[in-house]
Each structure stands twice: as C-alpha cells, then as structure tokens.
GUBA-563018 format. One record per residue (C-alpha): x negated, y, z; residue in three letters; residue number from 0. Coordinates in steps of 0.02 Angstrom, whole numbers, plus 50000, padded with zeros to 5 digits. Last residue first. Layout:
N
+-------+-------+-------+---------+-----+
:    xx :    yy :    zz : residuo : num :
+-------+-------+-------+---------+-----+
:     X :     Y :     Z :     Ala : NUM :
...
+-------+-------+-------+---------+-----+
//
This chain:
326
+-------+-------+-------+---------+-----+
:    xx :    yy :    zz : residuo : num :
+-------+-------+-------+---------+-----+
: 46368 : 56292 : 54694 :     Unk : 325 :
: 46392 : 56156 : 54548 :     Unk : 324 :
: 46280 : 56049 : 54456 :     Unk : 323 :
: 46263 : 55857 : 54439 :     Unk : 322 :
: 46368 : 55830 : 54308 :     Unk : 321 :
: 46262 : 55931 : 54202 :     Unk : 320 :
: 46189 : 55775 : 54095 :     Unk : 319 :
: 46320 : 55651 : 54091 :     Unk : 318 :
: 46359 : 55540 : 54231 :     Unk : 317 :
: 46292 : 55347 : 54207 :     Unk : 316 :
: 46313 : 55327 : 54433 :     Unk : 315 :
: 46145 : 55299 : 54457 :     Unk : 314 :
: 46093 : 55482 : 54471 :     Unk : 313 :
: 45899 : 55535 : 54477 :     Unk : 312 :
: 45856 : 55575 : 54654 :     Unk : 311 :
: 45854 : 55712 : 54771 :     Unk : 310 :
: 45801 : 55665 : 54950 :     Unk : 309 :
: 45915 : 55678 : 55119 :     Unk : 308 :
: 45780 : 55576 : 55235 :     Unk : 307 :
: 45847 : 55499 : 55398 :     Unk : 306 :
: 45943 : 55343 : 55322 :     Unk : 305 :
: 45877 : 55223 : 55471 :     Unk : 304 :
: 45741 : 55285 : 55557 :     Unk : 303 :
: 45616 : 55107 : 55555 :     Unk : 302 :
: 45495 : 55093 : 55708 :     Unk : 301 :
: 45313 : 55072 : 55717 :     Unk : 300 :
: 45212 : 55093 : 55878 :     Unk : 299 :
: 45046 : 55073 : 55872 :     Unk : 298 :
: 44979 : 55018 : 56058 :     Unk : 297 :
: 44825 : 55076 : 56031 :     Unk : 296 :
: 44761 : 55250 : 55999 :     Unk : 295 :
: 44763 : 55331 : 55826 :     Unk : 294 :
: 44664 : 55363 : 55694 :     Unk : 293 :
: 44732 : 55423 : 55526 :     Unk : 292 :
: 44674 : 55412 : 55317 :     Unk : 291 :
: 44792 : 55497 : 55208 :     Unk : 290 :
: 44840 : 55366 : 55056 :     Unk : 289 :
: 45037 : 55348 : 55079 :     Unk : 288 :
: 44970 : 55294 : 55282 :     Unk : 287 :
: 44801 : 55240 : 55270 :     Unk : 286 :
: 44736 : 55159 : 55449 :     Unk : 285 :
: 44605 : 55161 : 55591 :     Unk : 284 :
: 44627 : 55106 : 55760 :     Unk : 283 :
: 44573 : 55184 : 55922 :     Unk : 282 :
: 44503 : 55132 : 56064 :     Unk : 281 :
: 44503 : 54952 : 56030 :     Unk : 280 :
: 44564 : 54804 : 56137 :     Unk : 279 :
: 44728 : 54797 : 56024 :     Unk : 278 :
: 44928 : 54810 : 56036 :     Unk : 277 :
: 45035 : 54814 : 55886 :     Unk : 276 :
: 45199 : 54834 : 55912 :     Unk : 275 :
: 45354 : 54829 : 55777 :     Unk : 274 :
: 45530 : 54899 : 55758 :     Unk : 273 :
: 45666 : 54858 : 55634 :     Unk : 272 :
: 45592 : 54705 : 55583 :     Unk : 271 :
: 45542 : 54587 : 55429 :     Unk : 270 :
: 45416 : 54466 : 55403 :     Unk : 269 :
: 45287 : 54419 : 55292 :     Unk : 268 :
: 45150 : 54294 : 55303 :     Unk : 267 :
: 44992 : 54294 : 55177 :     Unk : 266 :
: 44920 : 54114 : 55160 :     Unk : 265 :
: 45043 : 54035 : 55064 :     Unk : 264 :
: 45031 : 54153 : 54911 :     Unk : 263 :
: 45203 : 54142 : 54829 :     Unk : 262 :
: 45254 : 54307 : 54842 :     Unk : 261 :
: 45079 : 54382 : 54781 :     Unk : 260 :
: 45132 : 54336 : 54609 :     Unk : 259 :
: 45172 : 54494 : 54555 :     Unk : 258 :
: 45010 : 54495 : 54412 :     Unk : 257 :
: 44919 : 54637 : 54528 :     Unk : 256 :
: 44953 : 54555 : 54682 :     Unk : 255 :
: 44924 : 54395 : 54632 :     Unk : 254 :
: 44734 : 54442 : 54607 :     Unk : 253 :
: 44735 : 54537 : 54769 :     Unk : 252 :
: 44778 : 54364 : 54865 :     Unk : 251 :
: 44626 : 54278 : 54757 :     Unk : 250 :
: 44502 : 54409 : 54808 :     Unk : 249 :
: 44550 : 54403 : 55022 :     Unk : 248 :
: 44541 : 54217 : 54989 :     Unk : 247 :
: 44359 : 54226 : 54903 :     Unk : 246 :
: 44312 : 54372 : 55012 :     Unk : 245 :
: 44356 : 54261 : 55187 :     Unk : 244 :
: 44456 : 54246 : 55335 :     Unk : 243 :
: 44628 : 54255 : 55220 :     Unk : 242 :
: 44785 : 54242 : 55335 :     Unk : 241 :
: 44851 : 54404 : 55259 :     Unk : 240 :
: 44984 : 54489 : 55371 :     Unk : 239 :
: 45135 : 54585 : 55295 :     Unk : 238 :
: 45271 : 54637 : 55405 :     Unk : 237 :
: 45430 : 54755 : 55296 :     Unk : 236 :
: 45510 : 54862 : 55407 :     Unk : 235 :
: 45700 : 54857 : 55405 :     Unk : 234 :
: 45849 : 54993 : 55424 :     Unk : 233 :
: 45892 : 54934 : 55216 :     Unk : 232 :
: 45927 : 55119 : 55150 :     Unk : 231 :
: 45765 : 55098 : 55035 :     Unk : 230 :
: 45793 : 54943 : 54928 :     Unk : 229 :
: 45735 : 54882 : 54775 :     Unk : 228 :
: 45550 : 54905 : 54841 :     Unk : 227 :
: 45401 : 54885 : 54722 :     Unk : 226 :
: 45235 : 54842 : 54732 :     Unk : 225 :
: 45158 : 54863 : 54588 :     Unk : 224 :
: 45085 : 54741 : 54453 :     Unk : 223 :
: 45267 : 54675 : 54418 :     Unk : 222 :
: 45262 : 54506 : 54326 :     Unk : 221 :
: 45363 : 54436 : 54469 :     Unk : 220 :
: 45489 : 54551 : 54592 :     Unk : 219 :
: 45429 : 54525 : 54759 :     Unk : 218 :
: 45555 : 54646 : 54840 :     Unk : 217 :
: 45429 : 54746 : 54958 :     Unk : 216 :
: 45507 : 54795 : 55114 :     Unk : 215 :
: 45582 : 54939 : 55178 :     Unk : 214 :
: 45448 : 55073 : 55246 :     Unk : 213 :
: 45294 : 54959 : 55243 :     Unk : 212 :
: 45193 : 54886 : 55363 :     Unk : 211 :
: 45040 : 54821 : 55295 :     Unk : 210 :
: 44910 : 54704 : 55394 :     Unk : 209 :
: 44736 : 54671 : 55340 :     Unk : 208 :
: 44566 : 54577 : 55356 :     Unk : 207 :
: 44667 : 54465 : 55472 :     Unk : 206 :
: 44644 : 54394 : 55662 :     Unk : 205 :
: 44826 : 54391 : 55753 :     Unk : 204 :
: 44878 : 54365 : 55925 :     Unk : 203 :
: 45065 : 54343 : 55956 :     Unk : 202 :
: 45155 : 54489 : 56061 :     Unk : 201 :
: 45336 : 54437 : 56111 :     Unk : 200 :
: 45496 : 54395 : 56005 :     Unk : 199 :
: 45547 : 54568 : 55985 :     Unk : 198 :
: 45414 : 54634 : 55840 :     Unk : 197 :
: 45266 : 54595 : 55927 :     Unk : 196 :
: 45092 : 54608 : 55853 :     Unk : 195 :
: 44929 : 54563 : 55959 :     Unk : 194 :
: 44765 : 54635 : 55851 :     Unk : 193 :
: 44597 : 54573 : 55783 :     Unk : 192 :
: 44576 : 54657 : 55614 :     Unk : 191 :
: 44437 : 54572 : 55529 :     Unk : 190 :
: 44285 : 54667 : 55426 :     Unk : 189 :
: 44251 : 54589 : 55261 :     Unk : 188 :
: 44056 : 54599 : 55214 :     Unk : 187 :
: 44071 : 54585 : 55055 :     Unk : 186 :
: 44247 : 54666 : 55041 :     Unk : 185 :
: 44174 : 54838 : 55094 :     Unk : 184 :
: 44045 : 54876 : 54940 :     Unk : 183 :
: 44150 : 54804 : 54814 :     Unk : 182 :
: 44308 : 54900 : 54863 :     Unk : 181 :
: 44190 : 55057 : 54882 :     Unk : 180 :
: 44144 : 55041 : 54702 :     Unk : 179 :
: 44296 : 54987 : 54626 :     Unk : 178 :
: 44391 : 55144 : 54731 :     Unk : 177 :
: 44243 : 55249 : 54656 :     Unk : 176 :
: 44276 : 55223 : 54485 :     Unk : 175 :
: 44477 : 55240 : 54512 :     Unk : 174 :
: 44438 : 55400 : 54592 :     Unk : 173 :
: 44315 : 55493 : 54460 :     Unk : 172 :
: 44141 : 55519 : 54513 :     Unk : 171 :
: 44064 : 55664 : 54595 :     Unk : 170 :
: 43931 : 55564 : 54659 :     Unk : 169 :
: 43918 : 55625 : 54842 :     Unk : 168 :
: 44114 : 55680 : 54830 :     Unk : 167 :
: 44182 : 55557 : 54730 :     Unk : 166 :
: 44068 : 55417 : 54839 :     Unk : 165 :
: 44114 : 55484 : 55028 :     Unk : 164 :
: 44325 : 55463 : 54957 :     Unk : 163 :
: 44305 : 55300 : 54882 :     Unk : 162 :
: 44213 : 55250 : 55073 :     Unk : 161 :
: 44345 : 55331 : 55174 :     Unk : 160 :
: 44477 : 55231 : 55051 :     Unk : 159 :
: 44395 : 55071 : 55064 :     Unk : 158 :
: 44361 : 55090 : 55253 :     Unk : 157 :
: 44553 : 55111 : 55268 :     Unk : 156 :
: 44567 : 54957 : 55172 :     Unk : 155 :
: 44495 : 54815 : 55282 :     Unk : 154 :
: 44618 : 54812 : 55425 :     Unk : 153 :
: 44771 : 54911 : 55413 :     Unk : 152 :
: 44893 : 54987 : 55292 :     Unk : 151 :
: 45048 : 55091 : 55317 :     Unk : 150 :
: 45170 : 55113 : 55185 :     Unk : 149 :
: 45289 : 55192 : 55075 :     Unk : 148 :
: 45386 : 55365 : 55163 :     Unk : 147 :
: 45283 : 55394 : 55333 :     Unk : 146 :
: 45310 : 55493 : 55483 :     Unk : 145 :
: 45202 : 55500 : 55625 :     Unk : 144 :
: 45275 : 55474 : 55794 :     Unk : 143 :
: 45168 : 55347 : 55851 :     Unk : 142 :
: 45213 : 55257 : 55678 :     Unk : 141 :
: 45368 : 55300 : 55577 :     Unk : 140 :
: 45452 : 55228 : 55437 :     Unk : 139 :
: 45597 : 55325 : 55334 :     Unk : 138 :
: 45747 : 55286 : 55281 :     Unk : 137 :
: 45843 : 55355 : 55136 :     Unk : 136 :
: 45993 : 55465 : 55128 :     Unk : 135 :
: 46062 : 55519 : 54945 :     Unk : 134 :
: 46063 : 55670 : 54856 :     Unk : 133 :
: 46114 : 55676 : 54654 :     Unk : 132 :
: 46027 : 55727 : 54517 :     Unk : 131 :
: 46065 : 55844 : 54367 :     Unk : 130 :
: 45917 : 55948 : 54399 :     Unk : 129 :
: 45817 : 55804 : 54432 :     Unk : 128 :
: 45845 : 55706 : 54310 :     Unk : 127 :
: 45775 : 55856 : 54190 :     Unk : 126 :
: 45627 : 55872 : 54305 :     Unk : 125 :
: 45579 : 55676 : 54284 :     Unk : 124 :
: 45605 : 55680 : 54098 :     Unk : 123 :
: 45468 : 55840 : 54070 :     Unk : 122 :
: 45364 : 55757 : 54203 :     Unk : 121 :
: 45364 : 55595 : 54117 :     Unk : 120 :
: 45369 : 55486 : 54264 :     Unk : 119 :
: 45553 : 55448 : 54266 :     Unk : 118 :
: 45635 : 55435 : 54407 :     Unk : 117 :
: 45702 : 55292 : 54480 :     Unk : 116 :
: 45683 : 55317 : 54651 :     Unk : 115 :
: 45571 : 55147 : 54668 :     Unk : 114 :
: 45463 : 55243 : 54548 :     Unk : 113 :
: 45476 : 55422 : 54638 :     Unk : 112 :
: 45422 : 55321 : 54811 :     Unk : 111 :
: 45262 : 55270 : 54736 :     Unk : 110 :
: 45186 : 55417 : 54619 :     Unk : 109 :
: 45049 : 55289 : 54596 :     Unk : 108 :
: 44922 : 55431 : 54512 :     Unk : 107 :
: 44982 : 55606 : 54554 :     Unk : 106 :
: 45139 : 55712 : 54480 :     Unk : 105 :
: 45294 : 55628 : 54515 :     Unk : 104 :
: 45403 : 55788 : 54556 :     Unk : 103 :
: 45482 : 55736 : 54734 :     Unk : 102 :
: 45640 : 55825 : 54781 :     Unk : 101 :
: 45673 : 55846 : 54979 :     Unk : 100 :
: 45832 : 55907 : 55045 :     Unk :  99 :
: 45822 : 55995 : 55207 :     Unk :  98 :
: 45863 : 55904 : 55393 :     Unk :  97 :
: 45732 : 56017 : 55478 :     Unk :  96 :
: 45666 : 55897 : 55579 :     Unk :  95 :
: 45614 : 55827 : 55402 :     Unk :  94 :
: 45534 : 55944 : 55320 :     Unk :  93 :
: 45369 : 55940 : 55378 :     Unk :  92 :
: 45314 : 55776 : 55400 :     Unk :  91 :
: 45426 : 55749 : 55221 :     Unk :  90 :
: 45289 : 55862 : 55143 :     Unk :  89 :
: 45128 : 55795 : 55179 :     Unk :  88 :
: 45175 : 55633 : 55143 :     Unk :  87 :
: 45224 : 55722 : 54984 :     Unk :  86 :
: 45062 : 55797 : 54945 :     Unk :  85 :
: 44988 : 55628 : 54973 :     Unk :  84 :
: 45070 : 55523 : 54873 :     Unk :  83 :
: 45038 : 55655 : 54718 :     Unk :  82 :
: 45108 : 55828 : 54688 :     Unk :  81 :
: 45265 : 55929 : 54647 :     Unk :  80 :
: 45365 : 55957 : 54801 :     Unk :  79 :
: 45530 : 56009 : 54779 :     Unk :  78 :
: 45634 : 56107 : 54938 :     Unk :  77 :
: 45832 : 56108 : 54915 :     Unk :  76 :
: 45933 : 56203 : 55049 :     Unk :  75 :
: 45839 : 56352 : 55009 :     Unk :  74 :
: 45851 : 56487 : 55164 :     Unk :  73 :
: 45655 : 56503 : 55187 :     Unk :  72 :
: 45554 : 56412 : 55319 :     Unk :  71 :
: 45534 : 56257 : 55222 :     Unk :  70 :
: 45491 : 56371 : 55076 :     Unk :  69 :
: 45349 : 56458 : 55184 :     Unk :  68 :
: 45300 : 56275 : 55238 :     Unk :  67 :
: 45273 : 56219 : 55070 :     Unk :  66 :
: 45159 : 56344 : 55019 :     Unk :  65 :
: 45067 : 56338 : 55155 :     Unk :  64 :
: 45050 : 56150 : 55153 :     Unk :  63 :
: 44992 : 56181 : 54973 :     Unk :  62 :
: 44868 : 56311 : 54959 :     Unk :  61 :
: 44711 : 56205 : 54980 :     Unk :  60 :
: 44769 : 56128 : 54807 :     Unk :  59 :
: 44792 : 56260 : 54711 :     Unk :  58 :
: 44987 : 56334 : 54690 :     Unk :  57 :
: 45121 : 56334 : 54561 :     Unk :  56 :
: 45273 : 56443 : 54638 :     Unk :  55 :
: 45449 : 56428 : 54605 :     Unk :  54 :
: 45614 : 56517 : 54662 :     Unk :  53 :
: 45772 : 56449 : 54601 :     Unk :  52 :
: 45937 : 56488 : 54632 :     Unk :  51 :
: 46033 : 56330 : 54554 :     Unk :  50 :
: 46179 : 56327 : 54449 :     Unk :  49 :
: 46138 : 56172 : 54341 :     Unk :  48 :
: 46051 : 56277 : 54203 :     Unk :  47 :
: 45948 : 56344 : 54349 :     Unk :  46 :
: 45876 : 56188 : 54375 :     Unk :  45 :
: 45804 : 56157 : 54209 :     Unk :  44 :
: 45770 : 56329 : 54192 :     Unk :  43 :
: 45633 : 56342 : 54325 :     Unk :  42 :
: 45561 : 56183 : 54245 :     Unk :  41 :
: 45539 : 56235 : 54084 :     Unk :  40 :
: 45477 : 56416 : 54142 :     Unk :  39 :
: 45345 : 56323 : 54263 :     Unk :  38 :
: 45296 : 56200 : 54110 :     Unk :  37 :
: 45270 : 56364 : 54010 :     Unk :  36 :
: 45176 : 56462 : 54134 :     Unk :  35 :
: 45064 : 56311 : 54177 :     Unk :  34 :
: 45004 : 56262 : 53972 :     Unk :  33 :
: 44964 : 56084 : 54038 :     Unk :  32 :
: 44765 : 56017 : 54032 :     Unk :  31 :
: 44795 : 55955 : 54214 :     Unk :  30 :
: 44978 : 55992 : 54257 :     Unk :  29 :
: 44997 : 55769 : 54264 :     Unk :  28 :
: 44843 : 55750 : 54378 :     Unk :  27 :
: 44893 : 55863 : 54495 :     Unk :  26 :
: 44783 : 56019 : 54511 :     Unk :  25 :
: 44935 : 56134 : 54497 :     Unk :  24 :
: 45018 : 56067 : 54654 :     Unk :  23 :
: 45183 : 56129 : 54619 :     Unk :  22 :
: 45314 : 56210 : 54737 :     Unk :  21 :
: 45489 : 56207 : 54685 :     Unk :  20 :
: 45613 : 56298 : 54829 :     Unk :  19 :
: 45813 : 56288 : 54782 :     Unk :  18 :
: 45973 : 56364 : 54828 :     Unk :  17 :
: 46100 : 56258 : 54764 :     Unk :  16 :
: 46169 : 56197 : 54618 :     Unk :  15 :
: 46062 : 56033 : 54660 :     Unk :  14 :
: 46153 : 55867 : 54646 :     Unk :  13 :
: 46326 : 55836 : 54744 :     Unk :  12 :
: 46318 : 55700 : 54894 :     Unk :  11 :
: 46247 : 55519 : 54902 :     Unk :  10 :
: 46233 : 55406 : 55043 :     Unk :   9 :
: 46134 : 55251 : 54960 :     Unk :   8 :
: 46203 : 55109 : 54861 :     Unk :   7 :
: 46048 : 55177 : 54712 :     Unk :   6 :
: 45915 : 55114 : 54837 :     Unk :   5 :
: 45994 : 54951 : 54829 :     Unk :   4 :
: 46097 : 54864 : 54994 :     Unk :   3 :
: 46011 : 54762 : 55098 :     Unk :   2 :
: 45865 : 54648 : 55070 :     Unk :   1 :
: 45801 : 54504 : 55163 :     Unk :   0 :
+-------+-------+-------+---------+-----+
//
C-alpha cells in the first residue's frame, strides 16, 4: 500500500538561499516566549548556513498578509511558523508559485512537520531546518482546493463548528471545547449518505464519516496519531466507517487513539489516485487540516503527485552545516 518513505523523496541543497520566515506570534509554542530573542535565534540559525534572511513575527489577523508579501518577494525559501491551519493557509498560496515551503511546528498536532521528521522543540526544529534539505511531496486536492493531511466528512465538521461556537461563547480552551462539542454531536450521530467512485463506478455509502487523506495512513500500532510513512506515494488514502451507531462510532475512536484502528472490521480503507463523491445535497460540509469548507457536490479529489518543494530535516546523517551553500 505504501511507496517509497517520505525521506526517498526528490531532494536538492538546504537553504543558503534567500529566505522569508513569518511567525504567527500567537502560536501556542511563542506564547510566554521572550519574541525578540527567539526571532534573533532563529534569524541566525539560517543565516549561519548562508541564507539572506528577512523575518517578521506577526498577530494572527496579520498572517495571510504577511505571507503573501513574502510570496511576492524574491526569496526562494518562504517559512511559515504557525499551526495546521496557518500552513493550509500557506501552501494554497504558494504553490502555483513553485517556492519552497518550510513549516515551523508551532500549533497543537503540527501534522505534516511530524511525518517530516522534525522535531517539535522549536529551538530543535529551526536548527534542522537551517541545515535541511528540499524534497517534493504530494499534495491532495479537492474541487480545486489544496490540502497537505486530510479531509474529513460526515460527523466531524459539526464537531469543529460546534468547538469553535463554545471557545468563543464560553471562552474556553480548545481541547475543553472539542470534548464538549464531541459529546454534544455524537449523541445524536448525523449519517453521511453519499455515492463514492474511485474508477470502479459510484457505490452508495451511509457512514457518520469518511476521510481522505493526502497519502495514506501507515497503521503503525501503539501510535495515538495518525501517521503517514509516506508522502511521495501518488495515492489517496479512503477511509469509511461502517459504524451506524455512538457505541461503534465510540469504540472505532478508542482504537484510534491506542493505534489499533487497523484492525477494526467495520471501518474500510482503500486507496486511489483520484476519488468522486457524488450526493443529493446542495452542498457538503467538511474540515480540511482543521478549516471548515462547503462545497457543491460532486467532490472531486485527486492526488498531485510530488507538487510541493518543502524544507525538511535531512535523512541522509550529514553533519550540521552540510546543508548550506548559496
């Protein structure tokens, strides 16, 4: 089911280059940080490696500016600093472009940066950085819209509206109000009722949710995230959950967290390189890397194969400053 590893992807030369940092300063790992000394750590991390550097920490709100001016600016090398969502944001924008993309893991699941290998210490993560390598990874896509991890269906994207009404009304932190609006939605379990084809011809299916993620998910045991060992494969990764009811729904999230979701005989996976999902609704709601979308029906998900030049840790045991150079 897999192909080759993350770390078997195209690599070039690391970052002595010309290079845009932009940091979400909000982020849960700046929060409580002395800013002007992790900027100056991180400015001469890169520039120890030969890099032009120009760096700006910015508020939330600020962000897709930010990272468009850099986008539009001669760096080769554009690094977003942020959660999931800051770099979904990101790769929508950069990639017609055909830039370089660094991701600073700086939010709460920091997905793509763990299958990336980097470190989540930020101090670690910008110091494998600077002496990373580049290498071509694929990307997912839905109606057009890009995404980097995964796109979920069904059930959850009322979870995450919900999570998001509660912080807001209630001011409470996320993980509080994802428990909250988890236990509010799952009682009453709303059903996805959808025809998916991927090439063999639309087949009705009834599920509180389907995932389709960008490479799919290796079903390594004992791991309580879902993790990809490859992300140069060309494939989509199908999941479908059989469950019709809480109980089921429960008992599949359950082997989830302990990485035991693998052996669940009521959740069907399947691979593709493109996939259709056709439905009777207007529109259809889903998460893609946590932002919530709408779009109308038929969905059409397609794999682009090695599209995304990111910077990523090197694989290849090089000392530190190997990766430099102008």
């Amino acid at each position: 089911m897999m192909a080759a590893s993350a770390a078997q992807a195209s690599r070039q030369e690391g970052p002595g280059r010309k290079t845009a940092i932009i940091l979400n300063r909000s982020a849960g790992s700046l929060v409580g940080q002395p800013i002007e000394e992790t900027v100056a750590a991180i400015r001469n991390a890169f520039e120890r490696q030969g890099a032009e550097v120009a760096l700006s920490a910015v508020e939330p709100a600020d962000c897709t500016g930010a990272i468009r001016k850099a986008i539009e600016s001669d760096a080769e090398l554009v690094i977003v600093g942020g959660g999931d969502g800051t770099i979904h944001t990101a790769v929508n924008m950069i990639l017609p472009t055909g830039k370089i993309l660094g991701i600073l893991p700086l939010g709460t699941m920091n997905l793509l940066a763990r299958d990336l290998k980097t470190p989540l210490d930020l101090e670690e993560a910008f110091e494998a950085l600077a002496t990373g390598e580049v290498r071509s990874i694929d990307v997912a896509e839905v109606n057009g819209k890009v995404y980097l991890n995964s796109s979920v269906l069904g059930f959850y994207p009322q979870v995450v509206q919900e999570r998001e009404e509660k912080r807001k009304r209630h001011r409470l932190l996320k993980w509080p109000a994802m428990g909250l609006a988890l236990v509010r939605t799952i009682r009453r379990l709303p059903l996805l009722d959808v025809r998916i084809d991927w090439g063999e011809g639309p087949r009705r299916v009834r599920t509180p949710v389907l995932v389709v993620s960008n490479n799919p998910y290796d079903g390594e045991a004992g791991s309580m995230l879902l993790r990809r060992n490859s992300l140069d494969s060309g494939k989509l990764g199908v999941y479908v959950a059989r469950q019709r009811d809480t109980w089921g729904l429960l008992r599949l999230m359950g082997r989830t967290v302990l990485g035991t979701w693998q052996h669940d005989e009521e959740l069907e996976t399947l691979t593709a390189a493109q996939l259709t999902v056709h439905s009777r609704r207007h529109r259809l709601k889903m998460v893609n890397d946590g932002e919530i979308l709408q779009m109308e029906p038929p969905l059409n998900y397609r794999i682009r194969h090695k599209a995304l030049k990111i910077l990523a840790p090197r694989t290849d045991g090089a000392p530190d400053g190997a990766g430099g150079g102008a």
